[in-house]
C-alpha positions in Angstrom: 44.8 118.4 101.0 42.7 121.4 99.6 44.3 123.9 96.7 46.7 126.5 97.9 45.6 130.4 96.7 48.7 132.5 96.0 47.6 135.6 97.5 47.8 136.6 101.7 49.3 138.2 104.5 50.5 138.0 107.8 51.8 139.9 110.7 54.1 138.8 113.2 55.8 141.4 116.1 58.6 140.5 118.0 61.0 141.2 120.6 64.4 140.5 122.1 66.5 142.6 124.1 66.2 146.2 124.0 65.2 145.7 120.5 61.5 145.0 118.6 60.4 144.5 115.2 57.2 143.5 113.0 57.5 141.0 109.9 55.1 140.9 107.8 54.7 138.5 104.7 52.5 139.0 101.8 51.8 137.2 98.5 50.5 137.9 95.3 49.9 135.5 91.8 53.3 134.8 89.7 54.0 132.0 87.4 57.3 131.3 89.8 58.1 131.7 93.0 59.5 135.3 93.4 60.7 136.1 96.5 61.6 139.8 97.9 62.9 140.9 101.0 63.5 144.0 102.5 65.1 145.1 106.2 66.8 147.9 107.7 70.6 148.3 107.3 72.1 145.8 108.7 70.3 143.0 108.9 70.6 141.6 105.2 71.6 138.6 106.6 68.0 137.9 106.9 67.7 137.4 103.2 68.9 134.2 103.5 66.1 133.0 106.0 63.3 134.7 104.1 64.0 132.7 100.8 64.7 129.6 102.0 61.8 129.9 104.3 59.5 130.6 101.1 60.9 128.1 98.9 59.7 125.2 101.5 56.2 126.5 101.8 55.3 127.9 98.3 56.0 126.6 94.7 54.2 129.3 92.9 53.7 133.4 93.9 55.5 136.7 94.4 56.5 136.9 98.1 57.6 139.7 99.9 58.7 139.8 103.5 59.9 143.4 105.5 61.0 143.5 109.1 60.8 146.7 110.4 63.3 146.6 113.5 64.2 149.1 116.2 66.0 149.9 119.4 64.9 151.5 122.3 65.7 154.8 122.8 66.9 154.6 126.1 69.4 151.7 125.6 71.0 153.3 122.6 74.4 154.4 123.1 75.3 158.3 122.0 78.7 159.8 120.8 79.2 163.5 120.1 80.4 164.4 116.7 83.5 166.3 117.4 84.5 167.3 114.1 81.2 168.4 113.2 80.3 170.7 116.9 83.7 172.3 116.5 82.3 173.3 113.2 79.6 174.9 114.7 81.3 176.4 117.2 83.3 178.0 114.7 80.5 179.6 112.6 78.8 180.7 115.9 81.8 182.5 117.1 81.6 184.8 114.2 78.0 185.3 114.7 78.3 186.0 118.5 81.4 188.3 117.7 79.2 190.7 115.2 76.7 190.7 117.7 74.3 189.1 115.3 73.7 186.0 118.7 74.1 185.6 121.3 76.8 182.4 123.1 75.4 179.3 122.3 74.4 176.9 124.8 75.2 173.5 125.6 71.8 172.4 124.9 71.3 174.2 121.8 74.9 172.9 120.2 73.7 169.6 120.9 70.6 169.5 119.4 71.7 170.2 116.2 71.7 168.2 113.7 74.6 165.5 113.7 76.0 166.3 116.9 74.7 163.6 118.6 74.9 160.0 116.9 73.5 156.9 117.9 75.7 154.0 118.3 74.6 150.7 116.7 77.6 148.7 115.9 78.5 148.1 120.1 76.8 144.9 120.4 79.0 142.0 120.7 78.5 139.0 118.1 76.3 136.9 120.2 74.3 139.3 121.2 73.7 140.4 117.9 73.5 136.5 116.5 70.9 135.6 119.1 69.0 139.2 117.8 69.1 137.9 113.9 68.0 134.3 115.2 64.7 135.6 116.9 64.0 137.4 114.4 64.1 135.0 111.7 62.0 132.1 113.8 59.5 135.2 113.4 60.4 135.2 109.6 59.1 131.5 109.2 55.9 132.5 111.5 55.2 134.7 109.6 55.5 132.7 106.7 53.4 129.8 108.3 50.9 132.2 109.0 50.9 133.3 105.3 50.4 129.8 103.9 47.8 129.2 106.2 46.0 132.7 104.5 46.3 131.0 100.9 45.3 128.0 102.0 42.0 129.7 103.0 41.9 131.0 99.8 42.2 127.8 98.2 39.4 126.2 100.2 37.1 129.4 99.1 38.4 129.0 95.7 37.8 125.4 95.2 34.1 125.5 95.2 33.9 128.1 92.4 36.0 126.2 90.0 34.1 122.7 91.0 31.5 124.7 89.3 32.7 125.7 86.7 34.3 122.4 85.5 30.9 121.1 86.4 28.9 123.8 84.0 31.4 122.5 81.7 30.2 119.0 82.0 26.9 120.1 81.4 27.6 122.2 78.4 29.7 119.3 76.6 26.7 116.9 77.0 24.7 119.7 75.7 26.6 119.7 72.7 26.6 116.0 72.5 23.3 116.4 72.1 23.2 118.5 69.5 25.9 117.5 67.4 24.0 114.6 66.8 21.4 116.9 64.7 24.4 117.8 62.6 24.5 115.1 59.8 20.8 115.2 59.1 20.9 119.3 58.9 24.2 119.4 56.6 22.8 117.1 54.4 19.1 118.8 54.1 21.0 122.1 53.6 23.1 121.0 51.0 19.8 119.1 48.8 18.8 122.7 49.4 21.3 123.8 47.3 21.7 121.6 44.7 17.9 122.5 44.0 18.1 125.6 43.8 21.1 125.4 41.3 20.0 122.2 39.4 16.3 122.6 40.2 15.0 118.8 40.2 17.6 116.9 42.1 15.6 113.3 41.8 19.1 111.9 39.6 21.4 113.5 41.8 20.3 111.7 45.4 23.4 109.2 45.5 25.7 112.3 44.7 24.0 114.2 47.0 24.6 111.7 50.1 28.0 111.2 48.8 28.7 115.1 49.4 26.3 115.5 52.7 28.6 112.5 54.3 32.6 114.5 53.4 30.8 117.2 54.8 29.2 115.4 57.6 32.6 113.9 58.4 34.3 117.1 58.6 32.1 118.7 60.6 32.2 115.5 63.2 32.9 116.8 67.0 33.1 113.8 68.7 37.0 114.1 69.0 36.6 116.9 70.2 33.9 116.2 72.7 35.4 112.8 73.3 38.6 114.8 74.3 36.9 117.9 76.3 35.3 114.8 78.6 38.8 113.6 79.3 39.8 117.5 80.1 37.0 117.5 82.5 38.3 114.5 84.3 41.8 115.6 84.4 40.5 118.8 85.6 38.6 117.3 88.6 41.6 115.2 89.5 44.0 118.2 89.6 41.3 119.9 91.8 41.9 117.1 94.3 45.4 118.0 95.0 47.5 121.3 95.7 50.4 122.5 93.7 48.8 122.3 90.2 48.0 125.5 89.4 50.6 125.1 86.3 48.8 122.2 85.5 45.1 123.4 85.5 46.2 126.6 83.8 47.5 124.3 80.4 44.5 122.5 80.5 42.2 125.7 80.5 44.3 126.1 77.1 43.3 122.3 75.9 39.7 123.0 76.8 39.7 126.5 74.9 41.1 125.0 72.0 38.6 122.5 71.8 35.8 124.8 72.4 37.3 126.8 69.4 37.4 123.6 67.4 34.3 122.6 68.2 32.3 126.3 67.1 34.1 125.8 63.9 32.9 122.7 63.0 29.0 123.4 63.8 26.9 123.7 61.2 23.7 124.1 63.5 22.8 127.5 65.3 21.9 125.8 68.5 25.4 124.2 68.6 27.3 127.0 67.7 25.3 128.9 71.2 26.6 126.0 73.4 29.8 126.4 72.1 30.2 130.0 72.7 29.1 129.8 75.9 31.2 126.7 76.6 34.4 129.4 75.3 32.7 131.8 77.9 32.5 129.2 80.7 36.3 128.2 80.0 37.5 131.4 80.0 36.1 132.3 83.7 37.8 129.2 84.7 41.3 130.2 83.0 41.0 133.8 84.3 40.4 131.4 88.4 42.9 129.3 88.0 45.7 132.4 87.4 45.3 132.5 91.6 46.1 128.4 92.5 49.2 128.0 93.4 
């Protein structure tokens, strides 16, 4: 299997009864799983479905899932707000009576505001447990349809950081390369300065190697490039498999680390270039791997 993105969205509408809806799911990168749901009163009970249906697709991500669900119209029983009409009625009788208006009419009393109410809490529990279970089959569609999106984004994403790891290979045998200038360049630059502070150095070559070689030894990167080759392995083998975007994001650490060790140590101009642009190189792939899940 391919690397999973983090990021996606899907759409799924529904219907059941005199009632229809539209889920949609969307993802964005997170360090954990973070899952978010929102509905319209009443249906919290969906909650449940929309986490538990994320936690067995995704290991990584910030998911958010809204249903938007309404009733038709027609089928929506009415009640009249007695209380709140007789208040009306009450106000308007003082109105009518100073012959600032005229009777109200039926019409015009129930078309204010509040009179009417829709009546949403008639249906009986299997009706509205068969309601809650269609819409939560849509829930996990939706879902599957969102991992299928970051799984598309894995398999557009996996090519890009194939290269990289791969301009990373090249830039550590670059390096290799280089490094093995190093000794022959410390020691010249230090008989360099001897002379110039001692003038003739022709007594002083034994103490002179002696120095060039501590120096030559710190300056050795071949631990370093010894252990950015195994990074580069480990990284291609994590490639190979979803759910290690943890992983590959501690290893771009490891790799910058080295990189920084490795600029440290160069005593050569040409080295100290690679490694720079190995830094730049490992920081693109750090800054990719923030969207595998």
């Amino acid at each position: 299997m391919a690397i999973s993105g983090m990021t996606g969205f899907a759409r799924v509408d529904g219907a059941h009864g005199d009632w229809s809806w539209a889920v949609e799911a969307r993802s964005v990168n997170g360090r954990n799983l973070e899952t978010r749901f929102r509905g319209p009163p009443g249906f919290e009970g969906l909650d449940r479905a929309a986490r538990e249906g994320a936690q067995a697709r995704f290991q990584r991500g910030q998911v958010n899932v809204s249903v938007q669900a309404k009733r038709s119209e027609a089928q929506v029983p009415v009640r009249v707000n007695e209380e709140l009409l007789a208040t009306y009625l009450k106000l308007a009788e003082a109105q009518v009576a100073s012959g600032k208006a005229r009777p109200p009419s039926a019409d015009g009393l129930l078309a204010l505001r509040g009179v009417l109410e829709a009546v949403e809490d008639d249906e009986e529990p299997d009706a509205r447990a068969a309601l809650e279970t269609a819409i939560a089959a849509d829930i996990a569609r939706a879902l599957d349809a969102l991992k299928t999106a970051r799984q598309e984004e894995g398999a557009a994403l996996l090519p890009v950081l194939t290269g990289l790891v791969d301009r990373i290979a090249e830039l550590v045998a670059q390096a290799a390369s280089e490094a093995e200038a190093q000794v022959a360049a410390i020691r010249d630059r230090f008989q360099r300065r001897m002379a110039d502070l001692v003038g003739d150095t022709a007594n002083l070559e034994e103490r002179i190697v002696q120095e060039a070689a501590v120096l030559a030894v710190k300056a050795d990167v071949r631990e370093e490039l010894d252990r950015l080759g195994a990074h580069i392995d480990a990284a291609r083998g994590l490639l190979s498999r979803p759910g290690n975007g943890r992983r590959l994001d501690f290893l771009a650490q490891e790799f910058m680390r080295e990189a920084n060790t490795l600029c440290s140590k160069s005593a050569l101009n040409a080295l100290t270039a690679t490694g720079l642009e190995l830094k730049a190189t490992v920081e693109q792939l750090r800054e990719q791997i923030q969207n595998v899940e």
